[in-house]
C-alpha positions in Angstrom: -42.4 -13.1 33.7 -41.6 -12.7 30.0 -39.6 -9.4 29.5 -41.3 -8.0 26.1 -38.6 -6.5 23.5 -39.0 -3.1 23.3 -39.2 -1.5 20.1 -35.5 -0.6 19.8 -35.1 -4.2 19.8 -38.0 -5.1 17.7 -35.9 -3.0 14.9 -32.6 -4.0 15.4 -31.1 -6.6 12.6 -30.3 -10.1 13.6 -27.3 -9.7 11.5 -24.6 -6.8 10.7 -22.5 -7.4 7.7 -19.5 -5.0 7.9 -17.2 -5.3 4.3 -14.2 -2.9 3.8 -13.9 -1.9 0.1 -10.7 -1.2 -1.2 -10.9 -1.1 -5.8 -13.1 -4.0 -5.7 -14.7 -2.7 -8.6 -14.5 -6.1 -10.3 -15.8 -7.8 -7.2 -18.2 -5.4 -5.6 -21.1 -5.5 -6.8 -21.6 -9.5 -7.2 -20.8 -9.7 -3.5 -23.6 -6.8 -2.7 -26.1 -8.8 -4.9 -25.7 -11.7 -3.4 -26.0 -10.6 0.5 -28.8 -8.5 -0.6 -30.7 -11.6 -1.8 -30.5 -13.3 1.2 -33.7 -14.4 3.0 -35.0 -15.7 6.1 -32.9 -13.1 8.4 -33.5 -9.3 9.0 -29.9 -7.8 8.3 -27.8 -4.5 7.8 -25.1 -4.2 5.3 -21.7 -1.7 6.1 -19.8 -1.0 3.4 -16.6 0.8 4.5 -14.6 2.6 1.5 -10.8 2.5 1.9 -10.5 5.2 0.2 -10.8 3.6 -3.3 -9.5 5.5 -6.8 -11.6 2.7 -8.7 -15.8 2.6 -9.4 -16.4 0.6 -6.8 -17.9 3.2 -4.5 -20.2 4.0 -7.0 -21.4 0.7 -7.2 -21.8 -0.2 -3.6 -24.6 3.4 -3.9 -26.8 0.8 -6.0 -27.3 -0.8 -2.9 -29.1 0.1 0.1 -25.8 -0.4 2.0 -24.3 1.8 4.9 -21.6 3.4 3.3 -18.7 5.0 5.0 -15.8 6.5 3.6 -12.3 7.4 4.5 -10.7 10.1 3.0 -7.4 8.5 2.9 -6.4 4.7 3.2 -6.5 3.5 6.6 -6.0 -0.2 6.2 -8.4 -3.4 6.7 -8.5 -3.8 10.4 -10.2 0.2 11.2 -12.1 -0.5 8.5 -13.7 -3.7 10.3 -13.4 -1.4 13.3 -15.7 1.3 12.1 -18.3 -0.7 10.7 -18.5 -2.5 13.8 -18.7 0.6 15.3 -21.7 1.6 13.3 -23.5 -1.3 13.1 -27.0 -2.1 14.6 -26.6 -5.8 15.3 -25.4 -8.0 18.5 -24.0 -10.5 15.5 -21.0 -8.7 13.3 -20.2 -10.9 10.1 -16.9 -9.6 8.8 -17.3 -10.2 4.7 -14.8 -9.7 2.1 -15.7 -7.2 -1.2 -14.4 -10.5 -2.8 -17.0 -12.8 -2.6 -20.5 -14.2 -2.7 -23.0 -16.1 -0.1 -25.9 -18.1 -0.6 -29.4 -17.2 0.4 -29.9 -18.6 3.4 -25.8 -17.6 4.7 -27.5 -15.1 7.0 -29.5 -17.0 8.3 -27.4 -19.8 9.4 -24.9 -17.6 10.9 -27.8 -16.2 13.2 -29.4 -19.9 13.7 -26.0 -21.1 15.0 -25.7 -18.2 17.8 -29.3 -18.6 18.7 -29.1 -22.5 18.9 -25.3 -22.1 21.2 -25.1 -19.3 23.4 -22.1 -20.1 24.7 -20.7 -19.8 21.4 -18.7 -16.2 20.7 -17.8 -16.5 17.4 -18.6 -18.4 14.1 -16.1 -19.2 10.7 -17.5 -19.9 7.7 -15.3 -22.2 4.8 -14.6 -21.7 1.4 -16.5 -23.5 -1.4 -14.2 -25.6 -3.6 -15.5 -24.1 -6.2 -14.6 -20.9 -7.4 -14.9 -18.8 -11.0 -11.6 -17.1 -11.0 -10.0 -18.9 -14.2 -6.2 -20.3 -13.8 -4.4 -23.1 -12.1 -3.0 -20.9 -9.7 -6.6 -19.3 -8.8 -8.1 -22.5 -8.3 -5.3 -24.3 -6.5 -5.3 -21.6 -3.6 -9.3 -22.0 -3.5 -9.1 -25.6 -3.4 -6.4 -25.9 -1.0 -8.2 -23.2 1.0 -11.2 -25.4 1.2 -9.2 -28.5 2.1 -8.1 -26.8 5.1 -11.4 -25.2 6.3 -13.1 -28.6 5.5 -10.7 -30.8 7.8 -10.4 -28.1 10.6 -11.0 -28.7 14.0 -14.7 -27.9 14.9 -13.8 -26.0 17.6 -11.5 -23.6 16.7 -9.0 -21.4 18.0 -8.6 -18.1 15.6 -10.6 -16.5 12.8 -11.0 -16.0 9.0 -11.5 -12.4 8.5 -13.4 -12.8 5.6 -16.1 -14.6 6.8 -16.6 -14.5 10.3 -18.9 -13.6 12.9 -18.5 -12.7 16.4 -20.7 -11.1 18.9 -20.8 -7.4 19.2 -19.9 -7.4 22.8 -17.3 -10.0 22.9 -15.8 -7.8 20.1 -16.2 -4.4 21.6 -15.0 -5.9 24.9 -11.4 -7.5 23.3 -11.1 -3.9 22.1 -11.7 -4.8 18.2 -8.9 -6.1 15.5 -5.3 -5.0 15.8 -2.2 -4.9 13.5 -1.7 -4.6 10.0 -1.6 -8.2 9.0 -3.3 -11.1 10.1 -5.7 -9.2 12.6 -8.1 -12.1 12.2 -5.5 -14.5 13.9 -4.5 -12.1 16.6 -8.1 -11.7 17.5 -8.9 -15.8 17.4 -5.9 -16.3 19.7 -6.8 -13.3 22.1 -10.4 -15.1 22.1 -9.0 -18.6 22.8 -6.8 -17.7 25.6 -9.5 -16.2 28.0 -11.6 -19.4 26.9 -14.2 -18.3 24.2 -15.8 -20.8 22.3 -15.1 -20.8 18.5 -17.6 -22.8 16.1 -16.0 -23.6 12.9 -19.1 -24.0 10.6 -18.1 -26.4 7.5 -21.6 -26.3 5.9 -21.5 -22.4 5.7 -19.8 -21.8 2.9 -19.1 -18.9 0.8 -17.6 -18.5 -2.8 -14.3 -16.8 -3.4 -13.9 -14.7 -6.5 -10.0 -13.9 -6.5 -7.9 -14.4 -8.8 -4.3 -15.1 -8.5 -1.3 -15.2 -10.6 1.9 -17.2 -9.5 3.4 -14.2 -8.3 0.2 -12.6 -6.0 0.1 -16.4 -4.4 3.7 -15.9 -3.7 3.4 -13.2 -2.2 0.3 -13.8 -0.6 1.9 -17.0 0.7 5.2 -15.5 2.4 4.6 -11.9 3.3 1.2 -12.0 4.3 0.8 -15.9 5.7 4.0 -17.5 6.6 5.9 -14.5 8.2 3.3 -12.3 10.0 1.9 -16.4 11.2 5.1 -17.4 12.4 5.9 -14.1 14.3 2.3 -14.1 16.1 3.4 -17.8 17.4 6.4 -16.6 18.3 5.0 -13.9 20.1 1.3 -15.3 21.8 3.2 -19.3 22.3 0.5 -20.9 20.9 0.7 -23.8 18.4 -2.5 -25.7 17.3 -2.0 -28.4 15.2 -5.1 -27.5 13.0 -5.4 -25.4 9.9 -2.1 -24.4 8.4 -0.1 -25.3 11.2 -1.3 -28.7 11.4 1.8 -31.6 11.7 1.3 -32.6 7.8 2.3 -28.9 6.6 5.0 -29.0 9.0 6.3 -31.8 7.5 6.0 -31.2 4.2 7.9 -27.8 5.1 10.7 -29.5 6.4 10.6 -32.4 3.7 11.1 -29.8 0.9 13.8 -27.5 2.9 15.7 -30.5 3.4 15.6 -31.5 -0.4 18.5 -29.5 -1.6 20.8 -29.5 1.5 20.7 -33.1 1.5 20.4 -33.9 -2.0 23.2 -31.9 -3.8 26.2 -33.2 -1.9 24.8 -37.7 -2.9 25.7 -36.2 -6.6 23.2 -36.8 -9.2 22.1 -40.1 -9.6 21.5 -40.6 -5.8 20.7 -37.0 -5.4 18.0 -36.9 -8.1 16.8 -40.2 -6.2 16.7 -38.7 -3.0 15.3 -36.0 -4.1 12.1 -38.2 -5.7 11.6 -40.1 -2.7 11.3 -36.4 0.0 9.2 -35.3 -3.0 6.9 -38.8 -2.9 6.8 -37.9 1.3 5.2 -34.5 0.5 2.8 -36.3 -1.5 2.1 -38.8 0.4 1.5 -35.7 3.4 -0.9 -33.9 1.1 -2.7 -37.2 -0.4 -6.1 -35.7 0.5 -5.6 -32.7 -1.1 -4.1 -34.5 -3.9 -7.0 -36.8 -4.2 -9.8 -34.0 -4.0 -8.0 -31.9 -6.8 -8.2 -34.6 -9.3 -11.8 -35.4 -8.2 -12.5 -32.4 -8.8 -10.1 -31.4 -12.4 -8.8 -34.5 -13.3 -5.3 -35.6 -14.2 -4.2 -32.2 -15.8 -4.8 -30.0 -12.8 -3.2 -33.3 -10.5 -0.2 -33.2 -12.7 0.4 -29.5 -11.8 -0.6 -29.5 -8.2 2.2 -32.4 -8.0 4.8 -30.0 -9.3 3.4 -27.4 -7.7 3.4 -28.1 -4.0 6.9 -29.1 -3.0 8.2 -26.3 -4.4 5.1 -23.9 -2.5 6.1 -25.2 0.8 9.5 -24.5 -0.2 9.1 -21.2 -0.4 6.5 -21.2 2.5 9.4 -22.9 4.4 11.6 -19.7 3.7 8.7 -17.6 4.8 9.0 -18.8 8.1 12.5 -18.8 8.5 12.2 -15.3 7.6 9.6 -14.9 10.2 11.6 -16.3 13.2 15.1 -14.5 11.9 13.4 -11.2 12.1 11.2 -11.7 15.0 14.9 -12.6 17.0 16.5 -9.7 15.3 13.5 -7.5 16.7 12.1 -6.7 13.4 8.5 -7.9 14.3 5.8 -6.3 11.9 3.0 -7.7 13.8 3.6 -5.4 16.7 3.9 -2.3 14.0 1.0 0.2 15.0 -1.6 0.9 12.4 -2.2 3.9 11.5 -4.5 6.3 13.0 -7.9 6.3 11.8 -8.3 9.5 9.7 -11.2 11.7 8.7 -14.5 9.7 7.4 -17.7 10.5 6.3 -21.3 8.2 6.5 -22.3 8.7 2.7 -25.1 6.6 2.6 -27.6 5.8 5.6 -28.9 2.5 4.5 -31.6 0.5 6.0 -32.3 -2.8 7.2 -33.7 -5.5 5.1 
């Protein structure tokens, strides 16, 4: 006998998008006209207000979006936390204020969990393509999709900005924890009691940051390379996939090893030694290499060849800085976020 849905479940989204909002006012509302355009899917939009001092709240009550606001900033991961605990939907898709899907995103999200029910949680890529303007902008968006594109299909942690899980699995590993890299913590917590992780290289979704050298610095070391190191310190788990796969390794340790080794030969064999770890690095990050000048030609190659030795350099640093203060105790993984605070539903929304 065929169980008939009842009509709870008859008006129940096939998809939830939950996206915290923190002065995205240059972001926003591109990312809400976009999801809003989508088709083929019936689908809720949460849009959770970090307490923003910019117009970007105003904008996301243009659209007939769930809004939910906290009175004071509470940080990304209770954020994704409330939405999810707001939202309608058995599928959550974690979206970034930050960038834009295609029509038909939705709906191949929900196609994917409907054609594998074994599968718990879906990840999305980056485009290659992004409109930020600047080297530095592009580089990170590139490199970015390079690593999504020659992942591992079935994967072992999450992007937070465009990933979708099922409610229950999320509910029942107790929702995202930690201030930084949440999306990790929960991919690895999903991995170990043997959920099935779908990366999904032909979703992919448009990125509109923009960086400068300095916000990819920083971006690189304190929010990649030390939180990273510390959660594989902490869970023992190495994949060789993403940005942990053997070639960044390498390169890493190639361009550490480029000034201890180099500055004692002198300069002429210094300078040469020097060229010939540089041409390894290369020669490590060839496809990336190869798809940036396909993509920008010889200008944007020249760069990205200057570039990269000395960012894995200082990704190389990252890490040590990771493990030092990981041994020492220092650990700012394991540093409790802070209790969610008053919040208010400011906008009901409906489902589309």
């Amino acid at each position: 006998m065929i169980r008939q849905k009842t009509e709870k479940e008859i008006d129940k989204p096939d998809i939830s998008v939950i996206i915290p909002m923190y002065n995205a006012e240059n972001t926003v509302r591109e990312c809400l006209r976009s999801i809003f355009a989508s088709q083929g899917v019936r689908f809720e939009v949460i849009v959770v207000n970090d307490a923003s001092t910019d117009d970007s709240l105003s904008m996301a009550f243009q659209f007939p979006c769930k809004i939910i606001s906290f009175k004071s900033n509470s940080m990304i991961s209770n954020c994704r936390n409330i939405g999810a605990h707001y939202s309608e939907s058995n599928i959550l898709l974690f979206f970034d204020a930050d960038q834009i899907m295609k029509t038909n995103t939705l709906q191949r999200f929900v196609r994917v969990f409907r054609d594998c029910p074994d599968v718990q949680a879906v990840v999305a890529s980056y485009e290659m393509d992004t409109p930020a303007e600047g080297f530095f902008s592009k580089f990170k968006n590139i490199r970015h999709h390079y690593v999504h594109q020659n992942a591992d299909e079935e994967g072992w942690t999450l992007s937070g900005g465009f990933s979708a899980i099922r409610k229950s699995k999320f509910e029942e590993m107790g929702g995202f924890k930690g201030l930084y890299l949440e999306d990790i913590i929960m991919g690895y917590k999903l991995h170990r009691k043997h959920n099935r992780i779908l990366f999904c290289k032909n979703i992919q979704v448009v990125h509109l940051k923009k960086y400068s050298f300095l916000t990819l610095f920083i971006s690189d070391v304190f929010h990649r390379s030390i939180p990273w190191m510390q959660i594989m310190l902490r869970e023992r788990i190495w994949k060789n996939d993403l940005n942990t796969g053997m070639s960044n390794i390498t390169s890493v340790l190639l361009a550490m090893l480029i000034l201890p080794l180099c500055i004692p030969l002198g300069i002429k064999y210094g300078v040469m030694a020097a060229l010939i770890f540089i041409s390894m690095i290369w020669t490590m990050n060839r496809g990336l290499l190869h798809l940036a000048f396909s993509r920008f030609k010889f200008l944007f190659l020249l760069k990205s060849l200057i570039f990269i030795p000395f960012m894995y350099f200082y990704e190389g640093l990252g890490a040590i800085m990771g493990i030092v203060s990981y041994c020492l105790g220092y650990s700012i993984i394991d540093k409790q976020m802070p209790a969610v605070c008053s919040h208010e539903v400011l906008q009901c929304g409906r489902i589309i």
